[in-house]
N, C-alpha and C positions, 0 to 999 in steps of 0.2 A: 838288303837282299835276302831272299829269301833259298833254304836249303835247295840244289836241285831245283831250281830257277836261272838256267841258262841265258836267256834271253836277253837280261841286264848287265853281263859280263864284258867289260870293254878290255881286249883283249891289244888292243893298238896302243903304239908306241906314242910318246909324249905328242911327239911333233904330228902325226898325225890327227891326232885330238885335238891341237891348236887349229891345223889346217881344217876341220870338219866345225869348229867354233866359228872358224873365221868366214868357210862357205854360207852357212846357216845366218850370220852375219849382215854379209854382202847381201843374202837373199832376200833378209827384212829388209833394209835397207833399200833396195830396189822396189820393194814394197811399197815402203813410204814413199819413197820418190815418183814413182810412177801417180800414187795416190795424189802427191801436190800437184805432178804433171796434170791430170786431168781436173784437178779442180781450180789451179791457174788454166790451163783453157777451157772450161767451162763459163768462169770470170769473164776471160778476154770475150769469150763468143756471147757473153750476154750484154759484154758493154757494147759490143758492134752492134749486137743486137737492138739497144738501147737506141746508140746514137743515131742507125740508119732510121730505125723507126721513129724516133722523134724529128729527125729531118724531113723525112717521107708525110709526116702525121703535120708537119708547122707548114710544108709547103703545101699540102692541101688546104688549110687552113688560111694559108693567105690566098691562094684563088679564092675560096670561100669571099674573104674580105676586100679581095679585086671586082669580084661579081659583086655584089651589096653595094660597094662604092659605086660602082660605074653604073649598078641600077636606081642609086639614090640619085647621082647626079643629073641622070636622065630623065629623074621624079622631080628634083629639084627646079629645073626650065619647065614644066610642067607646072607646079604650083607656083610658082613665080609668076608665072603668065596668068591661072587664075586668081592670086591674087591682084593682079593688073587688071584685070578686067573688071572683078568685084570692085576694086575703088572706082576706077571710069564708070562704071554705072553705078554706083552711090556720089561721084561728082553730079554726074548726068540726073540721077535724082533730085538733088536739091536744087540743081540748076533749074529744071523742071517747077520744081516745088516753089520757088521763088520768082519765077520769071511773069513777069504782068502779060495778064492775060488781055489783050484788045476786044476780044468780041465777047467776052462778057463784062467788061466796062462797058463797054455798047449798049447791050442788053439791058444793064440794070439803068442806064442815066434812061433807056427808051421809057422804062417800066415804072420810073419815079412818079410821074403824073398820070392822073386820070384820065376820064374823060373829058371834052373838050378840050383839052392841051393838045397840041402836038410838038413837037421838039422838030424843029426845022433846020438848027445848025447848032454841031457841035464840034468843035474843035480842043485835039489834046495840046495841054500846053505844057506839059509835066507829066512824069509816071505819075499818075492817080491825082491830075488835077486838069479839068476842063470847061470851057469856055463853051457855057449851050446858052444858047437860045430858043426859047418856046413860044409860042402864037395860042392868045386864050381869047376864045371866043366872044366872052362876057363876063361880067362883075364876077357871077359866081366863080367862073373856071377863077380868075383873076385870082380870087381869095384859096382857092384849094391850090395854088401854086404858094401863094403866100402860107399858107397854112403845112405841106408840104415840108416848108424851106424850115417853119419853125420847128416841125417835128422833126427832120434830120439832126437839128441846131441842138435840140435838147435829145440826141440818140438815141432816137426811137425807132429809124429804118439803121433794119441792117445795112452793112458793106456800105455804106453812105459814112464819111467822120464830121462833114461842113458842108456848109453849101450858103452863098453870098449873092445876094441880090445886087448888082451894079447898075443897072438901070431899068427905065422901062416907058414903052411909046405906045401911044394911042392914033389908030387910024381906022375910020368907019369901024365902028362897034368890035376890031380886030385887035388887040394887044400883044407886042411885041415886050417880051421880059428877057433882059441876058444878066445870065448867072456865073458863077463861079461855082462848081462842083468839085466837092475833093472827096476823092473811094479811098477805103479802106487797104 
């Protein structure tokens, strides 16, 4: 303390000096306390804050994943159907693709012979094996039917695999030949 410097002079009794320690004290003390008050609720209001919002943020999150589902599942009946329909038309295709054709076996037994032949009966006795019968005019036709039979025999006509001569009649210069034909 310094000469004639008043100011720092404690002038008060013990007890009061206790009593002004112990105010200044309690003051701080209130200080701090108030200080943890607000930073424990600070805490608490950020974990509220936390928890509503992650609740609020998970249940939008599963509408999100309610909608997706329920628009997957409604995509799902969707492609299910076209893949049903893809395989029915690739059934349908090969059934197609495989299924013996009648009117072009027709076409090609018509088309085997020349001229002078005509093919007057032909009957299927099998998928791709037929029972004709042709009407040749004369020797020559007679021999381009024989000649015909052999080039089939040695696979020379397409769509043709066989062809079997089982008989053959003669009536006025008219020859009757029945064959066995087997297509490809």
């Amino acid at each position: 303390m310094k000469k004639g410097d008043i100011s720092n002079l404690n002038l008060l009794p013990s007890q009061a000096k206790f009593q002004a320690a112990r105010m200044k004290l309690e003051k701080t003390l209130r200080y701090y306390m108030s200080m943890v008050g607000v930073v424990w609720l600070a805490v608490v209001i950020l974990v509220m804050v936390l928890y509503f919002g992650s609740a609020y943020i998970f249940n939008l999150q599963t509408k999100k994943y309610n909608q997706s589902l329920n628009s997957l599942e409604s995509l799902s009946s969707d492609i299910v159907v076209g893949q049903l329909l893809k395989y029915r038309a690739k059934v349908l295709g090969e059934v197609l693709n495989n299924r013996f054709e009648y009117s072009t076996a027709f076409e090609k037994i018509n088309s085997l012979f020349g001229p002078g032949v005509t093919v007057t009966n032909f009957e299927l006795k099998k998928i791709n094996q037929f029972s004709v019968t042709v009407q040749a005019v004369d020797e020559n036709s007679v021999n381009s039917v024989e000649d015909k039979v052999e080039d089939i025999n040695l696979a020379k006509v397409d769509g043709v695999s066989k062809a079997i001569i089982d008989g053959a009649s003669e009536s006025g210069n008219i020859w009757l030949i029945q064959l066995e034909v087997y297509l490809k």
